[in-house]
C-alpha positions as a Python dict, from the first residue, in 0.01 Angstrom:
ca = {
    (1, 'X'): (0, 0, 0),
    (2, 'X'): (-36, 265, 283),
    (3, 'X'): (-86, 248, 630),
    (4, 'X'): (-393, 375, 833),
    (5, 'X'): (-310, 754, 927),
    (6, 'X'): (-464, 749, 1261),
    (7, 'X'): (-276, 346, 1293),
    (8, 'X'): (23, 535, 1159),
    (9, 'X'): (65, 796, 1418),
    (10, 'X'): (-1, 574, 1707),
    (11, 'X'): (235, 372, 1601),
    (12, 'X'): (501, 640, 1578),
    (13, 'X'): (399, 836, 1936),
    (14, 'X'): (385, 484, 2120),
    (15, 'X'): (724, 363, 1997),
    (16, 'X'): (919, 639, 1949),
    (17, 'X'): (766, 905, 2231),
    (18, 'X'): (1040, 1172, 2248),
    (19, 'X'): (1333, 970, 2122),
    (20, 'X'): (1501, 959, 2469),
    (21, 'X'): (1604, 599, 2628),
    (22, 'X'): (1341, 627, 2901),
    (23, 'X'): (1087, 648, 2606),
    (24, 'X'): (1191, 326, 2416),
    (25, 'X'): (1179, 174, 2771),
    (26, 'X'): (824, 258, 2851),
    (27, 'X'): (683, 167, 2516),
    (28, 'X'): (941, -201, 2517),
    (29, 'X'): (794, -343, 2901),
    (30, 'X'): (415, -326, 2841),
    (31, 'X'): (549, -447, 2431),
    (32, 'X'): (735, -728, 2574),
    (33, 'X'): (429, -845, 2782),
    (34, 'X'): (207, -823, 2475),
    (35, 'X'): (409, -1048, 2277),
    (36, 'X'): (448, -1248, 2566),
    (37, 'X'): (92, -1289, 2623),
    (38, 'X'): (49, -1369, 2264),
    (39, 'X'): (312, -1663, 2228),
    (40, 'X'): (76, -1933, 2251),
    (41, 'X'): (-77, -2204, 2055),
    (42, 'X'): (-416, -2034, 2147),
    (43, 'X'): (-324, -1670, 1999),
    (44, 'X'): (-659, -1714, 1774),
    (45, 'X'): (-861, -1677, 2103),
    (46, 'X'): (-661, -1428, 2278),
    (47, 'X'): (-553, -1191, 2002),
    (48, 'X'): (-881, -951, 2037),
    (49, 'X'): (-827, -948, 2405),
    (50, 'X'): (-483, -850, 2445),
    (51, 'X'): (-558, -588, 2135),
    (52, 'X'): (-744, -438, 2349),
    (53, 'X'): (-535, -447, 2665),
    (54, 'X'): (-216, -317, 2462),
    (55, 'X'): (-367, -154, 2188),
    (56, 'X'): (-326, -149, 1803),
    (57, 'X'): (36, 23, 1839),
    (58, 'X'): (188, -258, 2114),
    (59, 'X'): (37, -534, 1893),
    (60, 'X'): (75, -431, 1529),
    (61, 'X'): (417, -421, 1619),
    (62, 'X'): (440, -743, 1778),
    (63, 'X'): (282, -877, 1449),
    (64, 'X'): (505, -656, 1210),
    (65, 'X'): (834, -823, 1383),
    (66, 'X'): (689, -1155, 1370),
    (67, 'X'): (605, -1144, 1011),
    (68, 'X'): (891, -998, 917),
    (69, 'X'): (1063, -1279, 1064),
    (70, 'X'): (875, -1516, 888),
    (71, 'X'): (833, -1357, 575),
    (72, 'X'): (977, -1591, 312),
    (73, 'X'): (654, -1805, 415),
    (74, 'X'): (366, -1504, 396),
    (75, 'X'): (191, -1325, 137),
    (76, 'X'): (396, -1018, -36),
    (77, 'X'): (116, -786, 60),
    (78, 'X'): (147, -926, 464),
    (79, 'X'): (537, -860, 414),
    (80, 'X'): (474, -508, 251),
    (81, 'X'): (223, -368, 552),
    (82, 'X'): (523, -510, 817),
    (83, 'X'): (835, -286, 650),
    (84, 'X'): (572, -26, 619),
    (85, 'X'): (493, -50, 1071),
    (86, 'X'): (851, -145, 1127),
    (87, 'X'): (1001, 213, 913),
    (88, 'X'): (788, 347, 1130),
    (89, 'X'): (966, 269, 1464),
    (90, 'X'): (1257, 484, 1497),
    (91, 'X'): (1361, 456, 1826),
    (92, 'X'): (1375, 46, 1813),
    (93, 'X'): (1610, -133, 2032),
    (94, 'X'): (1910, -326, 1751),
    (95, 'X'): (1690, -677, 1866),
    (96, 'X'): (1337, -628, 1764),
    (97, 'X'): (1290, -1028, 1841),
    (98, 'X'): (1206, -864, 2175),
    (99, 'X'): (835, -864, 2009),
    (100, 'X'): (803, -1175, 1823),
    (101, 'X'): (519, -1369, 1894),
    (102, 'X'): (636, -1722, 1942),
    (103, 'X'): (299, -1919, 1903),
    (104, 'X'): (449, -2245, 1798),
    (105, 'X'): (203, -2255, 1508),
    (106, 'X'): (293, -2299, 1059),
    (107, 'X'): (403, -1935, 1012),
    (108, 'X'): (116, -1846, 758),
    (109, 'X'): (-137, -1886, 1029),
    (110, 'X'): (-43, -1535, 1165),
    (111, 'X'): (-190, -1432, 811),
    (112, 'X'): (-549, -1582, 980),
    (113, 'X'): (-533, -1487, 1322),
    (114, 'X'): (-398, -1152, 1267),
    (115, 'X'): (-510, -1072, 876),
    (116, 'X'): (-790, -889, 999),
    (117, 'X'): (-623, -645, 1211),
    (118, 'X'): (-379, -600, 935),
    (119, 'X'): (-671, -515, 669),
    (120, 'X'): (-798, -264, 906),
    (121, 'X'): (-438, -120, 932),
    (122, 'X'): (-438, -85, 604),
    (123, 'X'): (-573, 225, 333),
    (124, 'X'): (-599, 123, -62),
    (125, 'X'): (-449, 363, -257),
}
């Protein structure tokens, strides 16, 4: 499994930027909003919007934490494309739980509301 190249490097600028504090602080306050905005029963609804407000950096990474935390309920292939986005993020704060979507729902529904994204992510090969 490999990750998008153009989904690859905006993960990397967004989250990393120069590698300075400053940086990871930019990228965490608009991240931390995102997952905020996303913890909620109704994520189904909202996930398109707020991909759009934060962008597919902000909220692949908000998924890739949250299904890495859940991951001994998901799919092997879900679990693979989140160590893939999270080995991208080198300037990450030592509690990525920061970004964990906390949307009170089984943990395999993140597979439906956010599989999509995550097959777009995504290049076969």
């Amino acid at each position: 499994m490999k990750l998008d190249r153009t989904f690859a490097r905006e993960v990397k600028k967004a989250a990393n930027g120069d590698g300075s504090r400053e940086a990871r602080f930019a990228f965490l306050n608009p991240a931390r909003e995102a997952a905020k905005k996303l913890s909620t029963p109704n994520v189904r609804d909202v996930f398109d919007d707020i991909l759009r407000e934060y962008g597919r950096a902000i909220v692949g990474l908000c998924v890739a934490v949250t299904v890495w935390e859940r991951r001994d309920r998901l799919e092997s292939r879900t679990v693979r494309w989140a160590m893939k986005v999270l080995e991208l993020w080198t300037n990450r704060p030592s509690d990525t739980l920061c970004l964990y979507i906390f949307d009170n729902l089984h943990p395999s529904r993140i597979e439906e509301y956010a599989g999509s994204f995550i097959k777009l992510t995504t290049e076969e090969g």
